[in-house]
C-alpha positions in Angstrom: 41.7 88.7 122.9 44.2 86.3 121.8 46.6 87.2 125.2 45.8 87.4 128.7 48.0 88.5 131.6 47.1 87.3 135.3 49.3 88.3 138.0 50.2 87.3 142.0 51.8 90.6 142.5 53.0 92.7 139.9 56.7 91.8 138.9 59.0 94.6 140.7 62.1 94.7 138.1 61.7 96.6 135.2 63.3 93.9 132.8 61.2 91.4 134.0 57.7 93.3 132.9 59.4 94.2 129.6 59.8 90.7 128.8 56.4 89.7 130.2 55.3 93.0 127.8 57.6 91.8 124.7 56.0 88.4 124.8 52.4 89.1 125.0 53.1 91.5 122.1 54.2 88.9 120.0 51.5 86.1 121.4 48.9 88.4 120.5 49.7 87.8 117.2 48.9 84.3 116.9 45.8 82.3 116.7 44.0 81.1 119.8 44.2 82.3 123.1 47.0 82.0 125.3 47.1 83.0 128.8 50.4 84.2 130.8 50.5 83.4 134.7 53.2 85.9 136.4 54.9 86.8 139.9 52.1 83.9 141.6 52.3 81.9 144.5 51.3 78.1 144.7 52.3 75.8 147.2 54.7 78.4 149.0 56.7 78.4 145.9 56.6 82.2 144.2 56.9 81.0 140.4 58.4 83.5 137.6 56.1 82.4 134.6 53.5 80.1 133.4 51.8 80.0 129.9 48.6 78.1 129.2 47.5 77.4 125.7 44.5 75.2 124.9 46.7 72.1 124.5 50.1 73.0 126.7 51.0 74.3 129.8 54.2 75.3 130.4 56.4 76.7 133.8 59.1 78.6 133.1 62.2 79.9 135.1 62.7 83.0 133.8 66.3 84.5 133.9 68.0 87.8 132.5 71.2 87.1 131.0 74.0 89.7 129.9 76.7 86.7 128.4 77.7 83.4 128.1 75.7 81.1 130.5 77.9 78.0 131.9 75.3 75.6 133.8 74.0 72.0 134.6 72.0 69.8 136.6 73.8 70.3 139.5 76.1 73.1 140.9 75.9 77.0 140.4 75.2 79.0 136.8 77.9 81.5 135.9 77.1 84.3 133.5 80.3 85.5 131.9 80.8 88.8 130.1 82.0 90.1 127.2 84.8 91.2 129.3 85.6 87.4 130.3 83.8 88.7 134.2 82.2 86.1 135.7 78.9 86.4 138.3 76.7 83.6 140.0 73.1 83.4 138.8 70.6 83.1 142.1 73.6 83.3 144.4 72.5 81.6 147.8 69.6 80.0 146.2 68.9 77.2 144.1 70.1 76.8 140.4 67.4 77.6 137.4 67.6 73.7 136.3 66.2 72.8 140.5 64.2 76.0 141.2 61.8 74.8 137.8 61.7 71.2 138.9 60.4 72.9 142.5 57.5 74.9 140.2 57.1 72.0 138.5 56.1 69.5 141.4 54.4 72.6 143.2 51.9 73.9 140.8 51.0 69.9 138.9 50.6 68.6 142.5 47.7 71.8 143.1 46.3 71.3 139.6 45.8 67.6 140.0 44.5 67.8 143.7 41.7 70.8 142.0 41.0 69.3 138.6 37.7 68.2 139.6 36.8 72.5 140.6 36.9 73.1 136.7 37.2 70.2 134.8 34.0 67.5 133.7 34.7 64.0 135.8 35.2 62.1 132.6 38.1 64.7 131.7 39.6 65.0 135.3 39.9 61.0 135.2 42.0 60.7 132.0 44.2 64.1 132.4 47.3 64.3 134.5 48.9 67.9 134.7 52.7 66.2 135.7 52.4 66.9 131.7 53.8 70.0 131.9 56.4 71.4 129.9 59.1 72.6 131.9 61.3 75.4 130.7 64.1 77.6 131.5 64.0 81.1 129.5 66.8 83.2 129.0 66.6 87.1 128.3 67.0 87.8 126.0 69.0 85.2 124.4 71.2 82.5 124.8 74.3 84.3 123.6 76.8 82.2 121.4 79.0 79.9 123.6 76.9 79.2 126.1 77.4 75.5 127.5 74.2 74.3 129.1 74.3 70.7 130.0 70.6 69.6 131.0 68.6 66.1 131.1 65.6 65.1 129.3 63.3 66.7 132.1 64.0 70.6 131.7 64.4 72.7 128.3 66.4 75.8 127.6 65.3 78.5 125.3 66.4 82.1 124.4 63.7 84.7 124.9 63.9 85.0 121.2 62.8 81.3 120.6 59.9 81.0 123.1 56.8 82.4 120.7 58.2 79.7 118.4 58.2 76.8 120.7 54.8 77.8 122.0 53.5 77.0 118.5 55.1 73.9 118.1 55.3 72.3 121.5 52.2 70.5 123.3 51.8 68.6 126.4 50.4 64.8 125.8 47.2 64.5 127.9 46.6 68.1 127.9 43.5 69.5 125.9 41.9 72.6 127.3 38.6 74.4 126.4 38.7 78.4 127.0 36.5 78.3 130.1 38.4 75.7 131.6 41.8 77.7 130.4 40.4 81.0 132.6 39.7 78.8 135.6 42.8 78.2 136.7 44.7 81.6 136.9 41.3 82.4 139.6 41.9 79.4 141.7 45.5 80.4 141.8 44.2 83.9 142.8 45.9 85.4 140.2 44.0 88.9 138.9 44.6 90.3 135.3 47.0 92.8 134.6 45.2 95.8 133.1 47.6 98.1 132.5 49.1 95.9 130.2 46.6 93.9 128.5 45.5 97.0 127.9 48.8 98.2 126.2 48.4 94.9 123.9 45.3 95.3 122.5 45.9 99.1 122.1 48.5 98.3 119.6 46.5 95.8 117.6 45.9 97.3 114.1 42.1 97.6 113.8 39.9 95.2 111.6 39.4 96.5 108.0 35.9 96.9 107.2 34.1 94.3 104.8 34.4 95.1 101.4 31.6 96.0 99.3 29.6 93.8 97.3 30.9 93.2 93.9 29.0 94.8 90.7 27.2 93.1 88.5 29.6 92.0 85.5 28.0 94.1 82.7 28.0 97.3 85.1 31.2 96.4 85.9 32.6 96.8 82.1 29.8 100.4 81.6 32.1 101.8 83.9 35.3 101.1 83.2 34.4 102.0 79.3 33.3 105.2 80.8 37.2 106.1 81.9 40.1 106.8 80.0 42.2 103.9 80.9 38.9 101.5 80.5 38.9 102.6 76.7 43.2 102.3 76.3 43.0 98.7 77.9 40.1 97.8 75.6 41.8 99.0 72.8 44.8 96.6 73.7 42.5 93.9 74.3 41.1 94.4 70.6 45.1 94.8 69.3 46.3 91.7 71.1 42.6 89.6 70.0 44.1 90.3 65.8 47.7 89.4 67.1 46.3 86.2 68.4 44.2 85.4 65.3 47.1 86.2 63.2 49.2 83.7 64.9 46.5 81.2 65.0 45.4 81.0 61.2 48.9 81.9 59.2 50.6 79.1 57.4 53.4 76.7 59.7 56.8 77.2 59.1 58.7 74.5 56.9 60.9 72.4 59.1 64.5 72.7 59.0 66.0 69.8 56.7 68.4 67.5 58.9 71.5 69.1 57.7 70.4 72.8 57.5 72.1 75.0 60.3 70.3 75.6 63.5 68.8 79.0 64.1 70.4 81.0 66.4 68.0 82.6 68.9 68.4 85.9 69.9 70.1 87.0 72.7 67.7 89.3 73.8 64.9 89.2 76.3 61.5 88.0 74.5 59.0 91.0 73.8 56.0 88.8 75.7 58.5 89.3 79.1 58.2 85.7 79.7 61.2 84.5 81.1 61.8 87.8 83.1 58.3 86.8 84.6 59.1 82.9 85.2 62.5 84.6 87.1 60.2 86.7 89.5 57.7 84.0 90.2 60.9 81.3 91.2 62.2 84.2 93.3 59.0 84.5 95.7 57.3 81.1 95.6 60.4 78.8 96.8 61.9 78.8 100.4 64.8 77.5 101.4 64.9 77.5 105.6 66.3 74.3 106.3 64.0 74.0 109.7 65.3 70.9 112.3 63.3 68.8 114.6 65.4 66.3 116.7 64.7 63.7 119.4 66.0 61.5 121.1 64.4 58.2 122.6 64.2 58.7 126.8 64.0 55.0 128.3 63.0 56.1 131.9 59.8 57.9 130.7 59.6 56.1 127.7 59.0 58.7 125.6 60.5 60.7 122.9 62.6 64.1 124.3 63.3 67.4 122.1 67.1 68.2 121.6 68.3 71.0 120.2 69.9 69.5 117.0 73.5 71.3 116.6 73.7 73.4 119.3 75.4 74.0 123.1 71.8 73.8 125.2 71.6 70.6 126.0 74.5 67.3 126.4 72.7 65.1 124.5 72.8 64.1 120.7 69.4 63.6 118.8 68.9 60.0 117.8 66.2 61.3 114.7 67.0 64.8 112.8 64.2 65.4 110.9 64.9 68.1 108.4 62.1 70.5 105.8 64.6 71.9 103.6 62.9 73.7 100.7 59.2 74.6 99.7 58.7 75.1 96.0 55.3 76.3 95.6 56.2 78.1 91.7 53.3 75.8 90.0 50.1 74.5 89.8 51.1 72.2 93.1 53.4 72.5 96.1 56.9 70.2 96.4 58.3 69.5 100.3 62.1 68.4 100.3 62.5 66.3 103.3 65.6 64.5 104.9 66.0 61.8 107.6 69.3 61.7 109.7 69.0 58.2 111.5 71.4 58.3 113.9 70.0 54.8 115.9 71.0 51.0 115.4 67.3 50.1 113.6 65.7 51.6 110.4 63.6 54.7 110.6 60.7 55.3 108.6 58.7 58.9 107.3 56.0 58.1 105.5 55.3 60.9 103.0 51.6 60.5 103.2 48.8 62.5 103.8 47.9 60.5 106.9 51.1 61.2 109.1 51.6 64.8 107.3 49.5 67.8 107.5 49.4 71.0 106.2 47.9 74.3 106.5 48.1 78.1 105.8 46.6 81.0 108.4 43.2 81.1 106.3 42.1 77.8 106.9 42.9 76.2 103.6 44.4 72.8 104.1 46.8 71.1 101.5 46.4 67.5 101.4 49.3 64.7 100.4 48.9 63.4 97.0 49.9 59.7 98.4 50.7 58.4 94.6 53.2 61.7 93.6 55.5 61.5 96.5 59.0 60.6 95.7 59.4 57.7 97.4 56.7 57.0 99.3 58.0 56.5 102.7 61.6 58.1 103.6 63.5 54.9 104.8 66.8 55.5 106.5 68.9 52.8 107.7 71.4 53.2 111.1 73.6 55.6 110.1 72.2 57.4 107.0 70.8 60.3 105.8 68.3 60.1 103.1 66.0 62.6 101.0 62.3 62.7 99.5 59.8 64.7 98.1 56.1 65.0 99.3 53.7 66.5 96.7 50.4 68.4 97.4 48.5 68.8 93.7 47.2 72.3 94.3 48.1 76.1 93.9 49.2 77.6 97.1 46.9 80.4 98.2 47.9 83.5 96.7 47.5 85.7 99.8 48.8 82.7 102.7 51.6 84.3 104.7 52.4 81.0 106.4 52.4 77.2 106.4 52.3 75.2 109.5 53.5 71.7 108.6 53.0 68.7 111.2 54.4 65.6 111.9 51.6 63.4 113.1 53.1 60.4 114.1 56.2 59.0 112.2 59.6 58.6 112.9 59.1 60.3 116.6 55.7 61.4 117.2 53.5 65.0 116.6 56.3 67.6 115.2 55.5 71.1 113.5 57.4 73.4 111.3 56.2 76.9 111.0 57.4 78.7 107.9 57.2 82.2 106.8 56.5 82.9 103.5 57.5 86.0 101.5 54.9 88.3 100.5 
């Protein structure tokens, strides 16, 4: 199964298990298996939510939200209704921002002092869980106008946005096998929730069966000669083999002298329904998302922080905004507009090579960089600018991929991914 649930208790509100439902639901759907750790205890700190993928864990404050949500670092959250109400979130207790910085030190303190109960000794000497992700989740979503002023150590996201981030988002030092995923819901002495893992597979659509093997070529046409439409669509065939031998063999037209008048063309759609065709293909082979990574450079933790580029979660400005703007895919190979927005005092480089970009469809076809086609080379944005270029992959895209997951792999600002949806 590609979700589990494992639960302390079970959760006693009823918004809080739809959520926990909504988003299994919607994880089950992905590739990989991710586990969801609810309602548990560690360290005498009762923690909303936890998710463990393969390479991420992440502790999450979960909060339900019915407006606008004013809050920071420090000082109480107010939720403010449509009808300009306001109400404290966790009255007499402490804020979302401090109550996931209490999970977080709580549970990465109790994986760290047990990594040697599931994990090898060479692994449990290189990996440190105070990796984590921490993340604050509001249900179920962060309505328009929210002002949420947070620092580089805490994330907010909408209930809406969290399947998303859990594809994109990884925790540096973090790689997990399956067995060593499932061990640590049972030290926690968390038990899975069988009611609803039960719901979740229920509702997966069940697996087509295989197809049957394909008839030999020459059987193949018996048959369809043996049928009524078989017979039309070799007739065609035979009509449109003359048309095509006619057009082949009969004499070239003279060429026009210089002075004579141009012919006019008609106005009229050609009979072959080729640029009708060329219209549909344009139509469902380009996208034009516009997706946005940005980060900014932290100097404490010297590392690279996400911000969300444009909007009210979070007080700081990205230093990089790395934009995907369109996909063409309409011919024999696939065209990536990119952007840089350098918003720093130095240059910023994105090479548009097959070495720091990667891509992939859900059927395991991988589209490399043609290194020589890409226009330029390397996406180099001075302090201050915004520039543009075009990577090039010289193949087809698959005709039945439903999605491309694009990744960053090191330049301007480390491991990035775009997810995009493509139309069927």
């Amino acid at each position: 199964m590609a979700v589990q649930v494992w639960i302390g208790e079970k959760p006693e509100h009823p918004q809080e298990r739809r959520a926990i439902l909504a988003l299994a639901q919607t994880l089950e759907k992905l590739e990989g298996l991710f586990l969801i750790l609810s309602n548990f205890s560690v360290g005498g700190r009762s923690i909303d939510l936890v998710i463990i993928k393969h390479d991420a864990i992440v502790i999450i404050e979960l909060k339900h939200c019915d407006g606008r949500v004013i809050g920071s670092v420090n000082g109480p959250w107010i939720v403010e209704g449509r009808n300009g109400e306001q109400k404290r979130l966790n009255p007499g207790r402490k804020n979302p921002y401090n109550q996931v910085i209490s999970y977080f030190h709580a549970l990465t303190n109790f994986l760290n002092e047990h990594r040697r109960e599931f994990l090898s000794e060479q692994k449990a000497n290189t990996i440190d869980f105070r990796t984590c992700k921490r993340l604050i989740v509001i249900a179920p979503r962060i309505e328009e106008g929210s002002q949420l002023d947070l620092d580089w150590k805490v994330e907010v996201r909408g209930l809406d946005e969290l399947p998303a981030y859990m594809i994109t988002e990884r925790s540096s030092e973090i790689e997990l096998t399956e067995e060593e995923m499932l061990a640590i819901p049972k030290l926690l002495h968390c038990t899975p929730w069988t009611e609803l893992n039960e719901v979740v597979q229920e509702e997966k659509p069940a697996a087509a069966p295989p197809p049957p093997p394909p008839l030999p070529w020459r059987e193949r046409i018996w048959r369809a000669l043996q049928t009524t439409t078989g017979r039309l669509a070799a007739a065609f065939a035979a009509i449109a083999l003359v048309l095509l031998l006619f057009l082949v063999f009969r004499p070239p037209a003279p060429i026009p002298r210089a002075d004579a008048p141009l012919a006019v063309l008609s106005a009229g759609t050609p009979a072959d329904g080729s640029i009708i065709g060329f219209n549909a293909i344009i139509s469902q082979c380009r996208w034009n998302g516009y997706q946005l990574v940005g980060k900014r450079w932290d100097a404490r933790s010297q590392t690279w922080q996400n911000v969300a580029a444009g909007e009210a979660t979070t007080g700081a400005s990205p230093d990089i905004i790395v934009a995907l703007e369109q996909i063409d895919a309409c011919g024999d190979r696939i065209e990536l507009t990119w952007s840089v927005q350098n918003n720093t005092a130095r240059p910023v480089s994105l090479p548009l090579r097959h070495d720091n970009i990667k891509i992939s469809d859900g059927l395991g076809n991988d589209y490399p960089i043609a290194n020589d086609d890409s226009r330029p080379g390397t996406i180099t944005a001075p302090p201050g600018s915004r520039q543009r270029g075009v990577a090039v992959v010289r193949r087809q895209l698959a005709a039945n991929a439903s999605t491309l997951r694009i990744t960053l792999l090191e330049q301007p600002f480390g491991e990035a991914s775009f997810i995009v949806a493509l139309q069927p």
